[in-house]
C-alpha positions as CSV (number, residue, x, y, z in Angstrom):
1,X,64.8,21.5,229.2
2,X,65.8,18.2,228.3
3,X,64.0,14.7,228.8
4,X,65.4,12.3,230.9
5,X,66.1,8.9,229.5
6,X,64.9,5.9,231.1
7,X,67.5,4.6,233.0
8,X,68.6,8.5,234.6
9,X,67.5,9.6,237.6
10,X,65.5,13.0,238.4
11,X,66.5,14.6,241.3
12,X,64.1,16.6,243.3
13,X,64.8,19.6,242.2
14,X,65.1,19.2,239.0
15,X,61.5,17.7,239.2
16,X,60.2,21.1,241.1
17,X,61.7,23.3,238.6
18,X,60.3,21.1,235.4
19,X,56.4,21.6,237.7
20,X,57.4,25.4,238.3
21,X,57.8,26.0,234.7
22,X,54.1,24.2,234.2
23,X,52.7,26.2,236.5
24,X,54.0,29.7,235.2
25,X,53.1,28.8,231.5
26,X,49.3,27.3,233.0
27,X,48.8,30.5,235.2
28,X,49.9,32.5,231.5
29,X,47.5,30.6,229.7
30,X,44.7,30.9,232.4
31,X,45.3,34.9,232.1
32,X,44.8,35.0,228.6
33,X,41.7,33.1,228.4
34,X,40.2,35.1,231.4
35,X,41.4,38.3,229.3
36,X,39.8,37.0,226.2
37,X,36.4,35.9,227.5
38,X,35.7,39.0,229.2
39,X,36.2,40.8,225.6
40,X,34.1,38.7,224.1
41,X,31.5,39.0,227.0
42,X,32.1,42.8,226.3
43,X,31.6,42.2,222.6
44,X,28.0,40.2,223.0
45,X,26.8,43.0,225.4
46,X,26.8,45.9,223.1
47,X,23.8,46.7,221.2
48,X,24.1,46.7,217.6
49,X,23.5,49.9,215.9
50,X,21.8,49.3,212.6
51,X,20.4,52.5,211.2
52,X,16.9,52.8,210.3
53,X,15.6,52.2,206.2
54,X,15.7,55.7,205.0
55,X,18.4,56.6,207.1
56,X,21.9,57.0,205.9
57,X,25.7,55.4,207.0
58,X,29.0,56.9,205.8
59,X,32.1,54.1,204.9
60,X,35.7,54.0,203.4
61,X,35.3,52.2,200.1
62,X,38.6,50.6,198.5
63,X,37.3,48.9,196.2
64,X,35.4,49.6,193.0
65,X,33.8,46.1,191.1
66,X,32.9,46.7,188.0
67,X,30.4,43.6,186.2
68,X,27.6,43.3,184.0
69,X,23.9,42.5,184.4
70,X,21.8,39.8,182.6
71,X,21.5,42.3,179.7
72,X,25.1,43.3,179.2
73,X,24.7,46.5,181.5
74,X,27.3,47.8,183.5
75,X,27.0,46.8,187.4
76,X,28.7,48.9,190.0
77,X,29.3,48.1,193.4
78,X,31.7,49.7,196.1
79,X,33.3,47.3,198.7
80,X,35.2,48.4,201.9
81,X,35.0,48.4,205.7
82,X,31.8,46.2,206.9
83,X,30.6,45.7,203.6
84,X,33.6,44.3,202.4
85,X,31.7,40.8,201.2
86,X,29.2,42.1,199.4
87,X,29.5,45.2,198.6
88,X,26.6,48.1,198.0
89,X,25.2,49.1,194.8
90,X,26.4,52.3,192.9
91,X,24.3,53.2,189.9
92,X,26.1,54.4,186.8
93,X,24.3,58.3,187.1
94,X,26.1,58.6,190.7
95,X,29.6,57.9,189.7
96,X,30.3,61.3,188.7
97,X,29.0,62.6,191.8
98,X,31.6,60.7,193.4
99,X,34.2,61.8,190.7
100,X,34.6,58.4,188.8
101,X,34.8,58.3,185.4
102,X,33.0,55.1,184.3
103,X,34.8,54.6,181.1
104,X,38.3,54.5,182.5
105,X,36.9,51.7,184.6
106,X,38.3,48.1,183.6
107,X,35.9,45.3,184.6
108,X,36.7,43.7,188.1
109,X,38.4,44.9,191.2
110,X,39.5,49.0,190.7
111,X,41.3,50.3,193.7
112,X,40.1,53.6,194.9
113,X,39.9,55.4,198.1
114,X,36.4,57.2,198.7
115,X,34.7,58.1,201.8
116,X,30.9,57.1,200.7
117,X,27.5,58.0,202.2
118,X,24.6,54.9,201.5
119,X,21.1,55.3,201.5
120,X,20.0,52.6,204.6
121,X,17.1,50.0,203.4
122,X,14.8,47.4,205.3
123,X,18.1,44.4,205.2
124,X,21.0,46.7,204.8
125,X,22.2,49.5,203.0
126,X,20.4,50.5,199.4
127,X,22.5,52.3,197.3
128,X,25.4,54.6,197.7
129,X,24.1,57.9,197.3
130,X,27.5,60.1,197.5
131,X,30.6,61.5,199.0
132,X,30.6,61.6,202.9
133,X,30.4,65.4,203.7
């Protein structure tokens, strides 16, 4: 659709089909919002499941991150699904439970592909305990 100069005239029709096309991409608009609140409404309704502290969760962990304490120490942490940000903690006697061999380990990221299971404390998951039966 093209803008009309100054000095042309718009006919009629030319004027309804410029408001039709308005009111088409509006009514779109107006769908998707309407769409999109009632997921979110949705969304805010469902309770939150957070297990219990002593209670365990299973997750896919992707990534391995390998650092060092204050005294030089090996950390471990596995990252993946909703603990993606922060992680949870893996101590060094539990990675060959979960078939990881700590010394072929370089420090940083290490890809893997592990379904975990994590021992559930008061703020959030503890430890990872072991494989996901």
């Amino acid at each position: 659709m093209t803008t009309p100069y100054v000095n042309e005239r718009i006919s009629p029709a030319e004027l309804r089909g410029m408001f039709q096309s308005v009111y088409e991409r509006l009514d779109l608009i107006e769908t998707d919002l309407t769409t999109l609140r009632d997921g979110l409404t949705a969304a805010a309704n469902q309770p939150t499941a957070t297990p219990a502290p002593g209670n365990t969760i299973i997750f896919d962990a992707s990534i391995l991150l390998v650092g060092t304490d204050d005294n030089g120490a090996p950390t471990y942490k596995l990252k993946g699904g909703q603990y993606m940000k922060f992680g949870v903690r893996v101590w060094p006697e539990t990675l060959p439970a979960l078939g990881i061999d700590p010394a072929a380990l370089k420090p940083g990221p290490n890809p893997l592909n592990l379904r975990v299971r994590a021992l559930m404390g008061d703020k959030g998951p503890r430890k990872v305990i072991g494989l996901a039966d």
